[in-house]
N, C-alpha and C positions, 0 to 999 in steps of 0.2 A: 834162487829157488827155481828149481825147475818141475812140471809135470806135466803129465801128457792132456793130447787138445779136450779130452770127454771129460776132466776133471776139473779144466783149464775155465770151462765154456762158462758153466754156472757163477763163480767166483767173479768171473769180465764184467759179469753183468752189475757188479756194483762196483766197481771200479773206474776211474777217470784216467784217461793219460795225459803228462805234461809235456807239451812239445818243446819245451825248454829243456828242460835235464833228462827229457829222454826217459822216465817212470812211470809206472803206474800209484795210483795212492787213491785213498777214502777222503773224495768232502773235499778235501784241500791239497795243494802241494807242502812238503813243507819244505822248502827252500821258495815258491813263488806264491802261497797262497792259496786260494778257492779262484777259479777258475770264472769267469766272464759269461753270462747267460746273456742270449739275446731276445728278448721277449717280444710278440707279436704283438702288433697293437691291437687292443680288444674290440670284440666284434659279437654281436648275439649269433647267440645258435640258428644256423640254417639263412643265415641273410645271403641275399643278394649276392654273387659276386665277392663270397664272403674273404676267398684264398686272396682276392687282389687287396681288398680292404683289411686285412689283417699284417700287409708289409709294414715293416719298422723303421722308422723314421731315417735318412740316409740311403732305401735302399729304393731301385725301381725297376721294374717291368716293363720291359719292352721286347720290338720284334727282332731276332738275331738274323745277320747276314744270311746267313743258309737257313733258314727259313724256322718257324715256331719262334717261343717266346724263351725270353730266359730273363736272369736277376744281374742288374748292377749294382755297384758300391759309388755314392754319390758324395762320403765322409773322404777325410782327409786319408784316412788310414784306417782298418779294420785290423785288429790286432794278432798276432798270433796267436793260434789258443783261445779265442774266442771261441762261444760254443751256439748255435743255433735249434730249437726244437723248441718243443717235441713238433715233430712229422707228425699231423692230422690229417684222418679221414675216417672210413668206415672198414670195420674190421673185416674180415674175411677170411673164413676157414677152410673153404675147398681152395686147393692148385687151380685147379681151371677158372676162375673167377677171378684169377688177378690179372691186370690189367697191366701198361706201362707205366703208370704212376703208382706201382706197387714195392711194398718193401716187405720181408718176412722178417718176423721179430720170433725167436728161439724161447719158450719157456717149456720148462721139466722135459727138455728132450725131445718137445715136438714145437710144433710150430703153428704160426698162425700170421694172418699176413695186417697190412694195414694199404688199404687201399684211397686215394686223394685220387680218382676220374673226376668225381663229383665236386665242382667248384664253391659247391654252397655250405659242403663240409666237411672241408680240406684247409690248408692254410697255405701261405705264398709258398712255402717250400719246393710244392707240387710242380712250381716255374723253372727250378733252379737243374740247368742242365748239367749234363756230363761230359767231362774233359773228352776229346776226340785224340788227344798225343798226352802220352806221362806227363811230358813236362810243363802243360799248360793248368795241371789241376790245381788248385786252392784251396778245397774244400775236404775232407776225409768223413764219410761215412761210418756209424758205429753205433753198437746198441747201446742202451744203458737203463738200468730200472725198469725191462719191459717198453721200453721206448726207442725210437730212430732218433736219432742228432745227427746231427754235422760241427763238422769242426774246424775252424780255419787251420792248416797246415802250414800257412804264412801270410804276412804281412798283407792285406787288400788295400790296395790303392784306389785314388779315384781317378774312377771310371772304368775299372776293372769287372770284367763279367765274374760270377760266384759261377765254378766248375767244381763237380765234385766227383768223386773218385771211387772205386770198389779198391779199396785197400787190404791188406792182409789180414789187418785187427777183425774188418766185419765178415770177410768172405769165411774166416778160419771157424767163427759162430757158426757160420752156415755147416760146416760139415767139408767142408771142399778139403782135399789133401791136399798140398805141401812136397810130402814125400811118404815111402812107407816109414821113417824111423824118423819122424820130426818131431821135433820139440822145440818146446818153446820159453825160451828164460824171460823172465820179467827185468823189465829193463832196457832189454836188446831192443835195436832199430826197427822199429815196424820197417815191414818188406812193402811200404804204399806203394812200390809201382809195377809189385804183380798183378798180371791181368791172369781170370781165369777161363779156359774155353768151357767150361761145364758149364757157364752161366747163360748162356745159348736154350735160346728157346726150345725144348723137345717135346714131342708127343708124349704123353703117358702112358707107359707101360705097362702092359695088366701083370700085376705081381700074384702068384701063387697066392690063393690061400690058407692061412695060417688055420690052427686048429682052437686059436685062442681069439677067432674075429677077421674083420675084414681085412684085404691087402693092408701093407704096414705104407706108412706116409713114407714118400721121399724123404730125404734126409737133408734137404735144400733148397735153396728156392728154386723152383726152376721158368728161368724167365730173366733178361735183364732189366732190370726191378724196374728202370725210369725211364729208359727213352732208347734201348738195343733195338736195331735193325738188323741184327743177325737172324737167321730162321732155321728151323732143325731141315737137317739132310741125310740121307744114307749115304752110303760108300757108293762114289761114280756118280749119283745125283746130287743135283742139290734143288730145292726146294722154295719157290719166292713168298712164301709167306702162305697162312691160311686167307679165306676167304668167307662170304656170305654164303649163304645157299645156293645153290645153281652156279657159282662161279667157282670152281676149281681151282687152285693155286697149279702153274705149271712148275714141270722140271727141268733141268739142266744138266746136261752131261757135262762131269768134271774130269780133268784127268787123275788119272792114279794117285793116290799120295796127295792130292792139295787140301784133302778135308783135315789134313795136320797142322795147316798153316795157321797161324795167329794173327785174329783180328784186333780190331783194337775197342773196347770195352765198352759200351754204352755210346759207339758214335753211331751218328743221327742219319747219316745217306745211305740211301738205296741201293750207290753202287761196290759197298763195301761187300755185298751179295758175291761179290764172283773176284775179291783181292783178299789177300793175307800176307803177313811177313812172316820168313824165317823164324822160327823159332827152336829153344835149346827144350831139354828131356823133360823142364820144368812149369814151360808154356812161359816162357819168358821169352820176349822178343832181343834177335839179338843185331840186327839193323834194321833202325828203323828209316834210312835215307835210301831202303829198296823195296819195292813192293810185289807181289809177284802176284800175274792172271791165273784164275785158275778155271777158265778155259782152255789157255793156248800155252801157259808156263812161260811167257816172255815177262820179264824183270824191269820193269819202270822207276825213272825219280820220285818218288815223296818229298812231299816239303811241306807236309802239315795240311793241304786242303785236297781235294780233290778232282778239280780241274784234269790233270793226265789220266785219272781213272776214268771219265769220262767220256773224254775223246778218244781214248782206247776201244772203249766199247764202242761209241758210234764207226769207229771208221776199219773197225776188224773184227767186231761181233753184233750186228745192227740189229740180225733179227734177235737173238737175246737181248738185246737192251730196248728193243721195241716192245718183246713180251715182258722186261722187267717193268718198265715206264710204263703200259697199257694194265698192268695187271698186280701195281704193287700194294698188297695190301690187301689184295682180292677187291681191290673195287672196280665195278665196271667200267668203261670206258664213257664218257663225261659226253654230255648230252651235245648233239650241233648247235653251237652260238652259245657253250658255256663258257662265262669272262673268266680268264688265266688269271693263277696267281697273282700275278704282278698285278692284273687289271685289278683285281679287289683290294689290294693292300692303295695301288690308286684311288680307289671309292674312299677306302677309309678314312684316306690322310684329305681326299676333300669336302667330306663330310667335316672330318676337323676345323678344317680352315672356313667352312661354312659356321659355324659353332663360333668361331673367335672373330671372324671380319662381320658376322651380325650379330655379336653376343649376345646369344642365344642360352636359355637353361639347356645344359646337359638333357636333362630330361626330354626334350623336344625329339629324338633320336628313337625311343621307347615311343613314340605314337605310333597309333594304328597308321594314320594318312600318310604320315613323313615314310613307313615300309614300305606300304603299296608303290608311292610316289618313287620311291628308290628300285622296287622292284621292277617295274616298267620300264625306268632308266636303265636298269642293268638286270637281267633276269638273273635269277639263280643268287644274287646279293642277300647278305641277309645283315641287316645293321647293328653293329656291335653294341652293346651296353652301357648306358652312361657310366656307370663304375667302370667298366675295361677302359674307357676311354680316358677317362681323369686319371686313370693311375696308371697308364703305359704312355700312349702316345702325345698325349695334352701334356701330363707332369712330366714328359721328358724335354718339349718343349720349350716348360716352364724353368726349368733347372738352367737347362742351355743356352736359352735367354735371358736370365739373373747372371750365369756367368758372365757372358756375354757382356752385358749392363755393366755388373759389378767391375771388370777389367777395364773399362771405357771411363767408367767414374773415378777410380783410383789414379788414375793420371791424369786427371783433370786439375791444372793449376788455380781456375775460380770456376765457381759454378751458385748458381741460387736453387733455392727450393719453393715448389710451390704446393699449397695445403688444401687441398680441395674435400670439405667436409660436408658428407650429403648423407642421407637419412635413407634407411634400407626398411625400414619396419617400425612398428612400434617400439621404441626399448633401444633399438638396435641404430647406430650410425657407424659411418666407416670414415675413415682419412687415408687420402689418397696422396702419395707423396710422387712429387714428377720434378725429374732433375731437368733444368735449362742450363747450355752452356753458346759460348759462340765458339765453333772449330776454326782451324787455322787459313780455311777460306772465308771467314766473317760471316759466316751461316748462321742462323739460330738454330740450334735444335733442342729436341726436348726427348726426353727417356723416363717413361713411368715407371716407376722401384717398387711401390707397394702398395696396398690398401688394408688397414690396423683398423678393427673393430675399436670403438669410441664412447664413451656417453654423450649423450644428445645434447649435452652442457659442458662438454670437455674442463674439466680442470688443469689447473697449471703444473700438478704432476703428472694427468694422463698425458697431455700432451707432450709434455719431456720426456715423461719415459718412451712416448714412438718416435718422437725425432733423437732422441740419444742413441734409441736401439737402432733406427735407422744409419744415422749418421757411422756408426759402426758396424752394421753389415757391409753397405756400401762404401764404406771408405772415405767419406764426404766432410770429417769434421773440421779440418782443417781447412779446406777448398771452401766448405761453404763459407759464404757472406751473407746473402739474405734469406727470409723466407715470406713468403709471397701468402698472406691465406686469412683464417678466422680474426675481425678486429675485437681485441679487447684486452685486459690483464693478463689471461690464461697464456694468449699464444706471446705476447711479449716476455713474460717470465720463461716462458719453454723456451724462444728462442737464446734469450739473452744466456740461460744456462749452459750455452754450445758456443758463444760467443759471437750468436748471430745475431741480425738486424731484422727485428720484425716488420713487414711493411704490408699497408692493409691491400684489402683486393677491391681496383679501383670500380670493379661489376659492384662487387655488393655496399658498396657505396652511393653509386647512384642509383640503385636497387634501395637503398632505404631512403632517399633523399626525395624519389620517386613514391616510395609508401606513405611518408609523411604528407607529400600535399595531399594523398589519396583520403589521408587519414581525418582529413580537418572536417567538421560537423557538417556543415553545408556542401559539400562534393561527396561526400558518402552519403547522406541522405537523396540530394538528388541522381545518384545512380541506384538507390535503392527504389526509387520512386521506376529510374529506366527500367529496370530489371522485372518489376509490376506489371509496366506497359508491357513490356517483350512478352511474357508470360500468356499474356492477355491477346495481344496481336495474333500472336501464333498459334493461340487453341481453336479458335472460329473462323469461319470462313467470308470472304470480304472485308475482314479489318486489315491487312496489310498485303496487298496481291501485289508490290510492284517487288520483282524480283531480285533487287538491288537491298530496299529493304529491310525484306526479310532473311538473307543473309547476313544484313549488321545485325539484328536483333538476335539471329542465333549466334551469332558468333559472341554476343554479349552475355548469353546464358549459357555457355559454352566455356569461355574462357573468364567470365566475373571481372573481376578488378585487379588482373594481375598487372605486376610493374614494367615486367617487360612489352606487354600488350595494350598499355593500360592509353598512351597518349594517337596510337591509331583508332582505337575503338572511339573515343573522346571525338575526335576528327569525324570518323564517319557518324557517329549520330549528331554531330551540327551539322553536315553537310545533309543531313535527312531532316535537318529541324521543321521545313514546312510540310514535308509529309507526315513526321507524325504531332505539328502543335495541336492539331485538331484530334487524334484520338485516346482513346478512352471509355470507361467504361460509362453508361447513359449517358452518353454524348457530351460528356465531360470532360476537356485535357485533363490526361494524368500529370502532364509536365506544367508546373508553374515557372512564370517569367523569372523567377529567384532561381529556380532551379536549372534554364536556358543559362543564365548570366554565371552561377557557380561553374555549371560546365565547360564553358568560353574560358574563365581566368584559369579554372584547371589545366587544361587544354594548353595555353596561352605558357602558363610556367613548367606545363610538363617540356617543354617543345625544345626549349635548347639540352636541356637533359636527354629527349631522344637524340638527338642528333650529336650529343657527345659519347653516348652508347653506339651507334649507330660505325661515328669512327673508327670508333675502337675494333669493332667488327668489319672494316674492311682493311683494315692495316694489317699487311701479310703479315706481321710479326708486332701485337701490340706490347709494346716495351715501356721499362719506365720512363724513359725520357719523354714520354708522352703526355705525363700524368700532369704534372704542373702546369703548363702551359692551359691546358684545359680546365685544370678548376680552377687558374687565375681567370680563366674568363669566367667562368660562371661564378664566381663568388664578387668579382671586380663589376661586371656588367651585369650579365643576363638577367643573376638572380638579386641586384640592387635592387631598390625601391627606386619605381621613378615618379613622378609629378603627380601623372594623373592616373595609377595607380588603384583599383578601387579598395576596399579595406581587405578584402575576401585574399584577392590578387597579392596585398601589401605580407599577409599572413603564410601565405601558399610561397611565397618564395623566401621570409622567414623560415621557414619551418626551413625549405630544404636547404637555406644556407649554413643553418644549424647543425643539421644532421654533415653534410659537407667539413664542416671545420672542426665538427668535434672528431672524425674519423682520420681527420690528416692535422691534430694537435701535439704530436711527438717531433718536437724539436730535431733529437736524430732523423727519423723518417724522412721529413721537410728538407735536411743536408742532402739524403741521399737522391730525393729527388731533384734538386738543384745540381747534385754535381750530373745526372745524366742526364740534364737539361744541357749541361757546359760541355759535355762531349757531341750533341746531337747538330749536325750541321744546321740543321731548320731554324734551333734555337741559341747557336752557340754566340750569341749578340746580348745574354741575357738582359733584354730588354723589357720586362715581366715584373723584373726584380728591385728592389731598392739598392742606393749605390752600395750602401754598409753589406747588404746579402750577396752584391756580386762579388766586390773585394772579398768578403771572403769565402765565398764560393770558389773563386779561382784558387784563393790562398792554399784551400782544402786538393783543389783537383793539382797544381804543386807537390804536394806532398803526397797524394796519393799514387801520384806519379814515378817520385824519387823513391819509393818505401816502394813500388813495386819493382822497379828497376833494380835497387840493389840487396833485394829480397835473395830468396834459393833457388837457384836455377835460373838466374838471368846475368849475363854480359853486361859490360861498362856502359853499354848503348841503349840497355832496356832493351835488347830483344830474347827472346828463349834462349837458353845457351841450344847447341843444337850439334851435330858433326857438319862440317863444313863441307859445301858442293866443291870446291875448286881450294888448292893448296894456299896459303895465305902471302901476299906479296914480301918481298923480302924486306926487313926494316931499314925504313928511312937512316942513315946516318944523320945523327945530331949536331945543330948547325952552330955558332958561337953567338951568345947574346949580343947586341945591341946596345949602348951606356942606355938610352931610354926605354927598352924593355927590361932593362935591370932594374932602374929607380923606380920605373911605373906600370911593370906589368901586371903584378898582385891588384895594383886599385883598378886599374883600366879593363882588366881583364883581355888583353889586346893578344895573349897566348891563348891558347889552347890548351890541350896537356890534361892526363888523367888526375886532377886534383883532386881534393876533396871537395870542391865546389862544382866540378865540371858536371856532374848529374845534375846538379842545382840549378845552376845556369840554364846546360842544356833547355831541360821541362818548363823553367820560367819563357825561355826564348819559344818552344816551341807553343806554349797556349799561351803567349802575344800573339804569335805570329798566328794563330786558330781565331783567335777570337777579333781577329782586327781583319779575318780576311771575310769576302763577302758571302751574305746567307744563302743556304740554298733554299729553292723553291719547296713549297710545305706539301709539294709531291714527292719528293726526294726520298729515298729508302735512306736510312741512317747508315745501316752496316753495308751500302752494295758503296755508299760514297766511301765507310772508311777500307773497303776491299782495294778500292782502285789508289786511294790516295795512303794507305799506312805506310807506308815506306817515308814518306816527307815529314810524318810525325812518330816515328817509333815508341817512345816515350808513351806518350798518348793514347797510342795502338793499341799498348797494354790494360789501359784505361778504361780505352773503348769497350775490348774485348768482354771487361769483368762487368762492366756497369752496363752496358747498354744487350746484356742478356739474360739479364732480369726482364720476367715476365710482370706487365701491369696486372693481370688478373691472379686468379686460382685456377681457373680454369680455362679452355680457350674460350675467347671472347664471343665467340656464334654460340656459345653452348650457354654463357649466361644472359644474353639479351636476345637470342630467340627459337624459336620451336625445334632446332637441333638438340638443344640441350635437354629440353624435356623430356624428347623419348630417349635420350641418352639414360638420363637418372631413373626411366619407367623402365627400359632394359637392365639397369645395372638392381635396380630391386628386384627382379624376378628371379634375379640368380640365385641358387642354394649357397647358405653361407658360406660352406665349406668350400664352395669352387669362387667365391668372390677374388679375392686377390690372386689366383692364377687368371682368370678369362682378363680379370680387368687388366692384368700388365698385359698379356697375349695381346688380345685387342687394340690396347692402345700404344703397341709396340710392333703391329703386324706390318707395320711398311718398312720397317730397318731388319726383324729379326729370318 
């Protein structure tokens, strides 16, 4: 069917094309279907920064090399044929009033435009630039129902920028010719990579008028709808653009004939002002690898950017590229000591990193003081948006460093998980999952993955379902082995469901072991009693003037009876006991002699529990091979009962030896702690242990040994298979048995040889020869001893590696035994939900990413 374009126009507008078979059709294809919408994610009317917060999940906003913003594709694949709309803004029915972010939409003949300047009631579309070469576009332009869409032309990749196009299908709406006898068959190839020069911005021309009303409307838009830097010219000028009031746009002599040249369609620099290429009768370019001045008519390489047009101008038309630079856009010339581009896109990105290395709310950005503060820093700055900032520069970040993550995790042969579960609001908790691994220089390191909203009671399907979903984003399910975090059912059932090994977190262990003696009737009565006195001290004048003090007393009302706090406070008010036995209110001790003595055995059994917190926090890397050794002593010694014990005392180290043993009661748990007891040089004597647990402790690190060795992706020898540095020696010729390595080499094992035993052997010989060799000093770094010495035990190395990088805690160790940690979790609550798992990976990933 063919007809002409005025009959053509109206009918387009209900119509879909399929970039597949190359039709048009209603509602559906029928050989592919209904066609792919890509809907905006919902957003009220007139919010904030509405165009950024209305992008759809997969796509993001950022700043494009040559400068403004534009849209990527973050999905694996964005499909052909996919379709994107509607284009939001405000509509607009005069020509002059449209803007760069304008599109005209054709109804009964005339037009009306739809304008996106306004960020608050527009949608992301507004970001999405325009191809600068044919053959970079992806996107095609087009009406439909009274509406702009975009349509993918092909396949989008990730990472690919969305470039869209003035095609034939929408220019043809507009009224633009073609030719004088064109038609148009339904079906035939859209012409997407005519460019038209009528879409050049021009003055409006005053039209006669008619006897039936005012001038008649253009019959097009005039204007390159999104983002053209071309500007209307006469013959022999040309013209750098309008301006404000009092600034004039200047002119430019061109030579003859170059105002026929063809630029290229919605590109974005300045100095496409004075270049064109070649074109044929059609305004079709016909090379595009020459570009011609049209100042001076000398013929330049193209290659897609603009770099030679630029230096063209500075070094053969200086003073035209001086008044183009000085004066594009008609803006004035930029105040003395205003910061250059680059200096602000600098502000920006460290106001970012200001935001993530203090994690900080977004919102902090939007103060009155943090402006000012920034404008003095940098005058003329003006601080972007917490929305513009979450959704270009932070979310791209975040994307890049999940990748980043993600690619590092996936070839990690073992790895543990740690479960850090903290309370964000009322209602509201998060889980925070942090990969540990040891890399192939015996490092420990650690990489935060995510932060999963929680119930403040996690169940054993919530938590499954975040470390399942986890474990398959990151690629971890295999790799993992443990996971480090909440003790109870819930997290042992989660784990177990992934085939991991749940192990508790040795902080909040002695965090409840420590609450318990806190808890007992007689030490919380008499710190309620302190608490009375401090109250009391500190509202009158003369009850507690010595300044030492009253420092302990606020610091008592200050911090209460926390656990991490709880055995220094204890300390400094006995070491205060004769300043304050005497006061109280009418001259009466508030502190009774039971109450002195409660305090003391408190004190007394908190003490080796601090100092086993305490190590924990200065062990560069507290690991589990730590774990055992230390509540063998506190359950073997410290917190025995001894002689002369008093009842109080006899109960307060009950209680925490209870809480201690009922948290490290899982028989599995106990193994895993003993075999990275057997790898740790400090301990590897297991002299802790009973003879039956070493026997088979070793038994176990054996076999975990032999099972890692001739696992996937490891050599005869247990080491990583790997490409080899240096070519491999040439093989020994084999030599003739022996009559007694015939009869007795199988018992004696007096050969060598890749048997089936030979692994076996190996791992057995090498933890003798570990565990018989002598200990090191209980200053020793585990992983720097097994860096220097893995080579003597390969086997083992392997061992090393998996077990001894498991973290003892959830979290790092200064964060839960002291004041780090608090404003850690008072910053990580301020954050708006919605930004919690970006800042907190950013944050706690800002020294690798």
């Amino acid at each position: 069917m063919q007809v002409s374009e005025d009959a053509c126009a109206p009918l387009e507008d209900e119509l879909l094309f399929c970039e597949d078979c190359r039709l048009y059709f209603r509602d559906a294809c029928p050989q592919h279907g209904a066609p792919t919408f890509i809907t905006d994610s919902p957003v009220p009317a007139r919010a904030p920064s509405r165009a950024l917060l209305s992008l759809p999940q997969g796509l993001l906003v950022k700043e494009r090399p040559q400068g403004g913003l534009g849209v990527w594709s973050t999905l694996p694949a964005l499909p052909r044929g996919c379709i994107f709309g509607p284009y939001q803004g405000e509509v607009v029915l005069e020509r002059g009033d449209c803007t760069l972010f304008s599109w005209a939409v054709r109804e009964n003949g005339s037009y009306f435009y739809i304008d996106a300047s306004d960020d608050s009631k527009s949608s992301w579309m507004r970001y999405v630039a325009c191809a600068s070469t044919e053959e970079e576009h992806n996107l095609t332009v087009f009406q439909y129902r009274g509406h702009i869409y975009y349509r993918a032309c092909q396949p989008i990749g990730a990472g690919a920028e969305l470039l869209v196009w003035i095609g034939e299908e929408y220019a043809r709406t507009r009224g633009l010719k073609l030719g004088e006898h064109f038609k148009y068959e339904f079906g035939e190839k859209e012409l997407l990579l005519k460019m038209f020069q009528d879409l050049r911005v021009k003055p409006p021309e005053p039209a006669p008028a008619t006897p039936h009303g005012p001038p008649s409307r253009p019959p097009y838009l005039c204007g390159d709808l999104a983002s053209s830097r071309l500007h209307s010219h006469k013959p022999g000028y040309l013209g750098a653009g309008g301006g404000p009031p009092g600034h004039p746009a200047p002119t430019f002599p061109l030579l003859e004939g170059t105002q026929n040249l063809v630029g290229l369609g919605r590109a974005q620099s300045r100095y496409w002002t004075f270049f064109g290429f070649q074109g044929d009768a059609y305004g079709r370019i016909l090379d595009k690898t020459k570009i011609i001045c049209k100042l001076c008519g000398v013929r330049l390489s193209y290659s897609g950017n603009t770099t030679n047009l630029r230096q063209h101008l500075i070094y053969k038309h200086r003073r035209e590229y001086n008044q183009l630079v000085g004066a594009q856009a008609g803006a004035p010339e930029p105040p003395k000591g205003a910061p250059s581009p680059a200096a602000l896109g600098r502000t920006t990105r460290a106001v970012a990193d200001f935001l993530v290395w203090d994690l900080m709310p977004l919102e902090v950005v939007e103060g009155e003081g943090f402006g000012q503060m920034l404008r003095a820093l940098e005058p003329g700055y003006k601080p972007p948006a917490a929305a513009f900032l979450a959704h270009t520069l932070l979310r791209e970040r975040h994307l890049q460093g999940k990748a980043k993550v993600a690619e590092l995790a996936r070839g990690l042969p073992h790895c543990a998980l740690s479960l850090d579960l903290w309370r964000h609001g009322p209602g509201l908790s998060y889980l925070t999952l942090t990969l540990h691994y040891v890399d192939d220089a015996f490092e420990a390191c650690a990489r935060v993955l995510c932060s999963r909203p929680v119930p403040e009671e996690p169940s054993p399907e919530s938590l499954a379902g975040v470390l399942g979903w986890a474990a398959e984003e990151w690629g971890v399910r295999e790799s993992g082995a443990y996971a480090v975090g909440p003790h109870g059912p819930a997290a042992r059932q989660a784990a177990a469901a992934l085939g991991w090994q749940a192990l508790p977190c040795v902080g909040q262990a002695l965090g409840g072991a420590m609450e318990a003696v806190l808890a007992l009737p007689p030490v919380r009565s008499a710190l309620e009693r302190c608490r009375h006195l401090a109250s009391w001290a500190l509202a009158g004048p003369g009850r507690a003037e010595e300044p030492l003090l009253r420092a302990q007393l606020k610091r008592l009302l200050r911090d209460g009876a926390q656990w991490q706090s709880a055995h220094g406070l204890l300390q400094g008010l006995l070491e205060q006991a004769e300043a304050l036995g005497g006061l109280g209110p009418d001259g009466e001790p508030a502190l009774r002699p039971q109450d002195w003595a409660a305090l003391q055995d408190a004190a007394n059994v908190l003490k080796p529990l601090a100092v086993a917190a305490s190590t924990f926090t200065k062990e560069p890397f507290a690991g589990l091979s730590l774990v055992k050794p230390v509540l063998t002593s506190l359950l073997c010694k410290h917190l025995a009962p001894g002689e002369w014990d008093s009842e109080l005392a006899r109960a307060a180290k009950g209680a925490a030896h209870r809480e201690l043993s009922r948290r490290y009661a899982d028989p599995e748990a106990g193994r895993a702690l003993n075999l990275a007891c057997a790898l740790d040089p400090r301990f590897r004597g297991l002299d802790f242990l009973s003879l039956p647990d070493r026997g088979e402790t070793l038994r176990l690190l054996t076999l975990e040994a032999v099972g890692l060795a001739e696992g996937p992706g490891a050599d005869p020898r247990g080491q990583a298979s790997s490409p080899p540095l240096l070519p491999p020696p040439p093989p020994k010729q084999p030599r003739q048995d022996s009559g007694i390595e015939y009869l007795l080499g199988d018992l004696c094992g007096g050969r060598g040889g890749a048997g089936a035993g030979s692994v076996q052997q190996q791992a057995e010989q090498e933890s003798a020869s570990f565990q018989t060799s002598g200990a090191s000093s209980l200053g020793q770094e585990p992983l720097q001893w097994w860096k220097m010495h893995h080579a003597q035990y390969p086997l083992l190395a392997r061992v090393a590696r998996k077990l001894l990088g498991v973290p003892a805690t959830a979290a790092p160790a200064a964060w839960l035994f002291g004041e780090p940690g608090q404003l850690i979790y008072k910053k990580r609550a301020a954050l708006a939900p919605e930004h919690v798992d970006m800042l907190v990976f950013l944050h706690g990933n800002r020294a690798v990413l």
